[in-house]
mmCIF file as gemmi writes it, N, C-alpha and C atoms, coordinates in Angstrom:
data_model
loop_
_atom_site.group_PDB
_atom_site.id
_atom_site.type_symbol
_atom_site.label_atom_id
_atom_site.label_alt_id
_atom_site.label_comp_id
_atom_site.label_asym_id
_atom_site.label_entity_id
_atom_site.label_seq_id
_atom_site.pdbx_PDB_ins_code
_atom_site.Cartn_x
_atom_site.Cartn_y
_atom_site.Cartn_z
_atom_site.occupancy
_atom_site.B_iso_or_equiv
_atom_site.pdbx_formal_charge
_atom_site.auth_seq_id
_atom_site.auth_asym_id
_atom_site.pdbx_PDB_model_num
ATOM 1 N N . UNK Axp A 1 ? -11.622 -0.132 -8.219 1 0 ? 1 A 1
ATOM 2 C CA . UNK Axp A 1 ? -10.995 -0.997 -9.199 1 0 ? 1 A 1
ATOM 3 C C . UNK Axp A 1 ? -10.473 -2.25 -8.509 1 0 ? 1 A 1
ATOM 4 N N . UNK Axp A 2 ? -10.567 -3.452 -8.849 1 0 ? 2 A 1
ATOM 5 C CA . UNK Axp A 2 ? -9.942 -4.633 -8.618 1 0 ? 2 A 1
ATOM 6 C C . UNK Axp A 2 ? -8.972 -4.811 -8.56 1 0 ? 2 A 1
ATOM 7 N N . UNK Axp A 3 ? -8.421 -6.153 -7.827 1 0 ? 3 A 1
ATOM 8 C CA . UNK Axp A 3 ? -6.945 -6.271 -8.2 1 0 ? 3 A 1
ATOM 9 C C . UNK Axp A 3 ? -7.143 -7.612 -9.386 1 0 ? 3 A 1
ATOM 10 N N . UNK Axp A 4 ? -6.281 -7.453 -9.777 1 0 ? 4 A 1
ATOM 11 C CA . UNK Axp A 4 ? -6.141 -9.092 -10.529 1 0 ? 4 A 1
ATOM 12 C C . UNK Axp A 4 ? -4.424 -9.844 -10.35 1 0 ? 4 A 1
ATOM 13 N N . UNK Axp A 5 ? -4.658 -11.237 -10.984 1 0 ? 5 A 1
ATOM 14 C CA . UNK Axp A 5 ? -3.446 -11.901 -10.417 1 0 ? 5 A 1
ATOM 15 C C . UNK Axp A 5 ? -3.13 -11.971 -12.208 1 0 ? 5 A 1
ATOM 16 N N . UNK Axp A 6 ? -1.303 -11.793 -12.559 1 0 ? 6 A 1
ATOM 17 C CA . UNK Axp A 6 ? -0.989 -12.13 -13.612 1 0 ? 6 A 1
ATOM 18 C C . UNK Axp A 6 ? -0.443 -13.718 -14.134 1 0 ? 6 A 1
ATOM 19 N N . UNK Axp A 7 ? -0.128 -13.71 -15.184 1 0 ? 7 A 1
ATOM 20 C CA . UNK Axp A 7 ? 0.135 -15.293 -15.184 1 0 ? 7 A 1
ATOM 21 C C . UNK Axp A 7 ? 1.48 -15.88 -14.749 1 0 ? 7 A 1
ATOM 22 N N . UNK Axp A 8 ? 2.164 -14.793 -14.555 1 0 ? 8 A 1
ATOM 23 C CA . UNK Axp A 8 ? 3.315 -15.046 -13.324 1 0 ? 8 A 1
ATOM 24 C C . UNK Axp A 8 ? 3.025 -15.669 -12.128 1 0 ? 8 A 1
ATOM 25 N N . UNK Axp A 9 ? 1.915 -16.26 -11.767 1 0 ? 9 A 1
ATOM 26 C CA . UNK Axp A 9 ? 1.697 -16.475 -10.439 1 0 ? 9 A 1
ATOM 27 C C . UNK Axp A 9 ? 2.155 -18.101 -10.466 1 0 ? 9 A 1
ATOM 28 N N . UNK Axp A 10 ? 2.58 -17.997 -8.99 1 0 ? 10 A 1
ATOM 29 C CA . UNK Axp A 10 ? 2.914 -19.63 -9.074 1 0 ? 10 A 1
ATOM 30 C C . UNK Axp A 10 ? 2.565 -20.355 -8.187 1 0 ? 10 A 1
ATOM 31 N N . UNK Axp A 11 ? 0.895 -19.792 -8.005 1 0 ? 11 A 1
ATOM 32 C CA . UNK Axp A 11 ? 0.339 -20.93 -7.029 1 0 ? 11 A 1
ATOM 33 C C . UNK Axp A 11 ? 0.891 -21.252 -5.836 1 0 ? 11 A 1
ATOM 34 N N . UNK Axp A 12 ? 1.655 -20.448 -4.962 1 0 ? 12 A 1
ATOM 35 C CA . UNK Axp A 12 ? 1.587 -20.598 -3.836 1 0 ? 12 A 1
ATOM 36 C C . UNK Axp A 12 ? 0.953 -20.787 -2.45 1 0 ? 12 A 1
ATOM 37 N N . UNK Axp A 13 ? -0.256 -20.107 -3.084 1 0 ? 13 A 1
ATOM 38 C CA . UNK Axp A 13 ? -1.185 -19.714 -2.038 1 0 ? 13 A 1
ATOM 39 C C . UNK Axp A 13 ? -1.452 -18.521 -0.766 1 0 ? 13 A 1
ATOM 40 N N . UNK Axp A 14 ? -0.323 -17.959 -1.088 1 0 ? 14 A 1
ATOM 41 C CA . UNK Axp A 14 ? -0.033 -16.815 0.222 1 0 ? 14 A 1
ATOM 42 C C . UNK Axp A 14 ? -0.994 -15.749 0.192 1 0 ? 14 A 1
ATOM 43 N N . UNK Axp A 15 ? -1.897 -15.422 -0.857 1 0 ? 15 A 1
ATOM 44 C CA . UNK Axp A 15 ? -2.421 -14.494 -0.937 1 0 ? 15 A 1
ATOM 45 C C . UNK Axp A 15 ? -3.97 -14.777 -0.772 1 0 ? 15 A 1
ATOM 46 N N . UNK Axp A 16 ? -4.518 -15.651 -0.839 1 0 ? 16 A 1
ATOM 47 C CA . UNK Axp A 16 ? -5.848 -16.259 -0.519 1 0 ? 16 A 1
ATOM 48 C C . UNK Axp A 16 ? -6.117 -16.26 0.768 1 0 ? 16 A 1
ATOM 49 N N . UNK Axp A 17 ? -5.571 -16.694 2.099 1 0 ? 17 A 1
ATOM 50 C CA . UNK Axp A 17 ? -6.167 -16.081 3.238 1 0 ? 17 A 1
ATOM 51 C C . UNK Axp A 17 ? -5.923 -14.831 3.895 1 0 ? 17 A 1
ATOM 52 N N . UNK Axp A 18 ? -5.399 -13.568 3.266 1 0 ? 18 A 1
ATOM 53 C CA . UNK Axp A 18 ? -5.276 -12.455 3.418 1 0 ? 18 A 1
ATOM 54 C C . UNK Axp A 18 ? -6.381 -11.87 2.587 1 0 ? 18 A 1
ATOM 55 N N . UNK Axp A 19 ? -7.339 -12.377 2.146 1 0 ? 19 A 1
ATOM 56 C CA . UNK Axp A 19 ? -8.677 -11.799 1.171 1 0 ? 19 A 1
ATOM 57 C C . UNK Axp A 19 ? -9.221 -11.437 2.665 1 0 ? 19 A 1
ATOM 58 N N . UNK Axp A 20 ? -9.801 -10.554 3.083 1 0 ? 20 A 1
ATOM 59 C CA . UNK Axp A 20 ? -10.762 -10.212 4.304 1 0 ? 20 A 1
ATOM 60 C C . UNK Axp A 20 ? -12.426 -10.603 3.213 1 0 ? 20 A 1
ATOM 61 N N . UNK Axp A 21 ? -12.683 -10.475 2.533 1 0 ? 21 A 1
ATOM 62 C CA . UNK Axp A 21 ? -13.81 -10.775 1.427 1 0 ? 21 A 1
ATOM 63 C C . UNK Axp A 21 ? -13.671 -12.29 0.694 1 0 ? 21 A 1
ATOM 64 N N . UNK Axp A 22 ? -12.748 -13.45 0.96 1 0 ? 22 A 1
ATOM 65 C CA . UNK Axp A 22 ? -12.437 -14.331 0.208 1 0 ? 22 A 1
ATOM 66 C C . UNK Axp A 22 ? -13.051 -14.384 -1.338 1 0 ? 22 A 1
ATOM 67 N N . UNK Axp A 23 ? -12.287 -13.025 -1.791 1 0 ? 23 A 1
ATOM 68 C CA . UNK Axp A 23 ? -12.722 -13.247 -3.172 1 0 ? 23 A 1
ATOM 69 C C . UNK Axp A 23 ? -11.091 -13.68 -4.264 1 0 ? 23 A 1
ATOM 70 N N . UNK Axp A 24 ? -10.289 -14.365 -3.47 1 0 ? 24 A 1
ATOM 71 C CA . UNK Axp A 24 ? -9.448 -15.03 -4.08 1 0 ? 24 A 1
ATOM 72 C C . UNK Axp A 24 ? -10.08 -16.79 -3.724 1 0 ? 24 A 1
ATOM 73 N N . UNK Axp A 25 ? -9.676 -17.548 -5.313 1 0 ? 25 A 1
ATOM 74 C CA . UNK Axp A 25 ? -9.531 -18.595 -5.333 1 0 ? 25 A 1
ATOM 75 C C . UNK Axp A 25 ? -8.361 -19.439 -6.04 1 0 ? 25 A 1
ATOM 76 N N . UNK Axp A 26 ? -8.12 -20.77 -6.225 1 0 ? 26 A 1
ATOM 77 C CA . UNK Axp A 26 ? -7.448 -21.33 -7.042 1 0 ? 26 A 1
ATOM 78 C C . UNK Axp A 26 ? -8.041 -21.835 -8.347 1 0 ? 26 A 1
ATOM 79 N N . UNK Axp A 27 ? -7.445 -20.89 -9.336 1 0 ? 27 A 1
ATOM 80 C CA . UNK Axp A 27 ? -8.002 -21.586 -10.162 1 0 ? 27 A 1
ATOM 81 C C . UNK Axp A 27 ? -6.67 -22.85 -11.103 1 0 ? 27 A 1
ATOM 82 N N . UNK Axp A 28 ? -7.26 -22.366 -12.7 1 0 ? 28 A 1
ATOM 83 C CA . UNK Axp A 28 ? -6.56 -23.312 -13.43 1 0 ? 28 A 1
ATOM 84 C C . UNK Axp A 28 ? -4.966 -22.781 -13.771 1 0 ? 28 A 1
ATOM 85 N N . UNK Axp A 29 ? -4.144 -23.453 -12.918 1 0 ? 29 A 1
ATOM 86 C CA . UNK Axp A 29 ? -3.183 -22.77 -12.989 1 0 ? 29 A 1
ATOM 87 C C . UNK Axp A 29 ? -2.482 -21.998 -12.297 1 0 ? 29 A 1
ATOM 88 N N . UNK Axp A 30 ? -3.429 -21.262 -11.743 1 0 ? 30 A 1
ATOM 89 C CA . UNK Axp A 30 ? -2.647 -19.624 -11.03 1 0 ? 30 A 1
ATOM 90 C C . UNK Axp A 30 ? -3.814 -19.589 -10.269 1 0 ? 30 A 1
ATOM 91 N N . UNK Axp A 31 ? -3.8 -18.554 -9.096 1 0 ? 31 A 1
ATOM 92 C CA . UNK Axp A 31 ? -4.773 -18.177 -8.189 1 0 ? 31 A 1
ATOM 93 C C . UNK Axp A 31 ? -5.594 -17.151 -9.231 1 0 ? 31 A 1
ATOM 94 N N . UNK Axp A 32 ? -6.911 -16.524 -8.953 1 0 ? 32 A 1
ATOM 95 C CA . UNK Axp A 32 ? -7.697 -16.061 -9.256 1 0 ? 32 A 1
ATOM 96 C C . UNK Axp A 32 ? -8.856 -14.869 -8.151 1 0 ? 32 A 1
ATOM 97 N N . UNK Axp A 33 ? -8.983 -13.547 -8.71 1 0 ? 33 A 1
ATOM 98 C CA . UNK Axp A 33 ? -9.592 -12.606 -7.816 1 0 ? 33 A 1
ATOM 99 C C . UNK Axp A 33 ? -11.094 -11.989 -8.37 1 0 ? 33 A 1
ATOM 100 N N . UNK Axp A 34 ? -12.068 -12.561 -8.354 1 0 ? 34 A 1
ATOM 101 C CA . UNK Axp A 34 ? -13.212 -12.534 -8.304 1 0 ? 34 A 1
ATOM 102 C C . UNK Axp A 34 ? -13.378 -11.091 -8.582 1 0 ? 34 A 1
ATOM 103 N N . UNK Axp A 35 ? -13.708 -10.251 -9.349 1 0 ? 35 A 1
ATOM 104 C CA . UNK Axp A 35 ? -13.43 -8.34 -8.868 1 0 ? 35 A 1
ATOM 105 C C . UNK Axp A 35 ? -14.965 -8.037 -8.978 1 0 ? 35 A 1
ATOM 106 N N . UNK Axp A 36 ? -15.94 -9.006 -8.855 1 0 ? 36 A 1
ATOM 107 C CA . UNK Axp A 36 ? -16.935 -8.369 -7.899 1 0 ? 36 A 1
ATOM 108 C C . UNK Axp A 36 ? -17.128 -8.415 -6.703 1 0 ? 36 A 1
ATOM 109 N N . UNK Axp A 37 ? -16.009 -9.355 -6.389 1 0 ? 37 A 1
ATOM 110 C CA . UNK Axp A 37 ? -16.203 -9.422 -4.614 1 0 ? 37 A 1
ATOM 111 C C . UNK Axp A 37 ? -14.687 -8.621 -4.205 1 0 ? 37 A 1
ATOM 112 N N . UNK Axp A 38 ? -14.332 -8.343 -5.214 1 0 ? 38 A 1
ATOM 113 C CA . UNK Axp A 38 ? -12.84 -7.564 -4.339 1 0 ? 38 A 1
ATOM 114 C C . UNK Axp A 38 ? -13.103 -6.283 -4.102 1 0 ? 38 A 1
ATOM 115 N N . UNK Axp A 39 ? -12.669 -5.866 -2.63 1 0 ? 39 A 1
ATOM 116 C CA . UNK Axp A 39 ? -12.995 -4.384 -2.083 1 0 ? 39 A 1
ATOM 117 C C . UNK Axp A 39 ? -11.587 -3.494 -2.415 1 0 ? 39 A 1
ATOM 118 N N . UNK Axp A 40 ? -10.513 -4.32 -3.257 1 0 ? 40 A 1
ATOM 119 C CA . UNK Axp A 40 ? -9.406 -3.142 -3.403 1 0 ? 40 A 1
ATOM 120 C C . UNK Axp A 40 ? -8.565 -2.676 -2.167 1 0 ? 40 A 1
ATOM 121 N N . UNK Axp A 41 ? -8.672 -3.729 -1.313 1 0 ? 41 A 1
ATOM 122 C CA . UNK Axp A 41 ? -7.895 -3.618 -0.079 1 0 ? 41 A 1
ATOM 123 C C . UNK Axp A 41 ? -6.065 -3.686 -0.211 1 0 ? 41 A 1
ATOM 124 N N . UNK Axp A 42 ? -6.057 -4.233 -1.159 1 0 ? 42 A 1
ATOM 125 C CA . UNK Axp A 42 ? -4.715 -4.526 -1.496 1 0 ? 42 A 1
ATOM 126 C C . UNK Axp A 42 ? -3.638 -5.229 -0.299 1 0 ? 42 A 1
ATOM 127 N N . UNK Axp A 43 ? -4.792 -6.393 0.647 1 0 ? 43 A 1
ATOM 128 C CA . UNK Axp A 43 ? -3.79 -7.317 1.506 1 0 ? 43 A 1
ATOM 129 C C . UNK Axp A 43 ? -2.699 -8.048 0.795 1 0 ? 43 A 1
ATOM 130 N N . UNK Axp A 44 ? -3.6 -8.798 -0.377 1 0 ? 44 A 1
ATOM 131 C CA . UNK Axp A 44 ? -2.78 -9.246 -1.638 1 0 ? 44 A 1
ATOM 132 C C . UNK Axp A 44 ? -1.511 -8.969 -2.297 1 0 ? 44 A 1
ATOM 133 N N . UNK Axp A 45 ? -1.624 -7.65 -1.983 1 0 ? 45 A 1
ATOM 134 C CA . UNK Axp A 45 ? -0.376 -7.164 -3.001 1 0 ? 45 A 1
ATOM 135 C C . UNK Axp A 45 ? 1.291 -7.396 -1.9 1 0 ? 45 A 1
ATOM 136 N N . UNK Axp A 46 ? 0.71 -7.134 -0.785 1 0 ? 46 A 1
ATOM 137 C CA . UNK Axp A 46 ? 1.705 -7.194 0.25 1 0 ? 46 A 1
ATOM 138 C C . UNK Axp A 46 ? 2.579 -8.404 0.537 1 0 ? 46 A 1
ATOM 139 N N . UNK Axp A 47 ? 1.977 -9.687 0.193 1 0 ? 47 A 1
ATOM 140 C CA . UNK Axp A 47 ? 2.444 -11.149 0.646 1 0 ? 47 A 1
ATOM 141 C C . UNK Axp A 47 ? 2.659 -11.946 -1.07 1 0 ? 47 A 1
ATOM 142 N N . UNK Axp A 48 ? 2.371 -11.514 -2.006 1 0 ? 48 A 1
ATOM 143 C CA . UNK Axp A 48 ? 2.806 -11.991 -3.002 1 0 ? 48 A 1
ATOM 144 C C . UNK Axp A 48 ? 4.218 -12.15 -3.25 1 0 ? 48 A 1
ATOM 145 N N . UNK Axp A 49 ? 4.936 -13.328 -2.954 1 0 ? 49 A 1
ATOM 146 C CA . UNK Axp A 49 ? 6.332 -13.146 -3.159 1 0 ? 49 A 1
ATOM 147 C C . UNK Axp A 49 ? 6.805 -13.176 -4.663 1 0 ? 49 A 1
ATOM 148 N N . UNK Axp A 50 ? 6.403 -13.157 -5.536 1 0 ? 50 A 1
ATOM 149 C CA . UNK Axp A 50 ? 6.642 -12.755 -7.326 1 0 ? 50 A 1
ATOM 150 C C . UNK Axp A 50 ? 6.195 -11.643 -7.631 1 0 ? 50 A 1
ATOM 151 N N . UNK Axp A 51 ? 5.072 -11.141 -6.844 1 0 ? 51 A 1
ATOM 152 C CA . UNK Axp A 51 ? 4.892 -8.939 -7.434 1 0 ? 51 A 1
ATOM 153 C C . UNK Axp A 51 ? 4.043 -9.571 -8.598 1 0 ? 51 A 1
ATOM 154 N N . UNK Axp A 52 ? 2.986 -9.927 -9.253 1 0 ? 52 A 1
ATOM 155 C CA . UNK Axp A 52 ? 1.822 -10.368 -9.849 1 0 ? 52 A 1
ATOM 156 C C . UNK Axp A 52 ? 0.843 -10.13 -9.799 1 0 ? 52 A 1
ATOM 157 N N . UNK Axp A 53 ? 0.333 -8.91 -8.758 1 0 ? 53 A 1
ATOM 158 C CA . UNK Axp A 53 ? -1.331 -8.719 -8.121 1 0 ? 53 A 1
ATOM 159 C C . UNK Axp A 53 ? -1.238 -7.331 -8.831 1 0 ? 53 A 1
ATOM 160 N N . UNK Axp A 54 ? -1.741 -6.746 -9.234 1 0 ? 54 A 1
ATOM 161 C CA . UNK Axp A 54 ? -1.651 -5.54 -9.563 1 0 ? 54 A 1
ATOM 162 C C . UNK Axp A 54 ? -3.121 -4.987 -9.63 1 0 ? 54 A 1
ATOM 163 N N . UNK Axp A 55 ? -3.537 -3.747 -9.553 1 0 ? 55 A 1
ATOM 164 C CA . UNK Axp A 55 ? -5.083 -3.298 -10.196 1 0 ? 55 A 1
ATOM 165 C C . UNK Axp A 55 ? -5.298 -3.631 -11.429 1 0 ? 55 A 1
ATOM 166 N N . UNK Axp A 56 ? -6.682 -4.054 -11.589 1 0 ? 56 A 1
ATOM 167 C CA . UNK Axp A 56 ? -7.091 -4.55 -13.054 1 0 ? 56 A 1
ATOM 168 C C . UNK Axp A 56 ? -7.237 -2.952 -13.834 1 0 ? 56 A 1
């Protein structure tokens, strides 16, 4: 299962070079997690300072 980012996110960026798969990007608004390229590693969830990444 994927992770996904909620709309709580506030674009910080902290969680995009902790992708080992760079399947985070920026999108419109908020960062964004690709969940065919996410392996469910959950680096993401660790450095999010708002708690927003959760499994899809």
């Amino acid at each position: 299962m994927a992770y996904e980012i909620a709309e709580g996110c506030i674009s910080c960026g902290a969680c995009e070079p902790e992708c080992p798969v760079d399947a985070i990007s920026e999108g419109d608004g908020k960062y964004e997690i690709d969940p065919d390229t996410c392996i469910d590693c959950a680096a993401c969830v660790e450095v999010c300072p708002v708690d927003v990444i959760s499994p899809a």
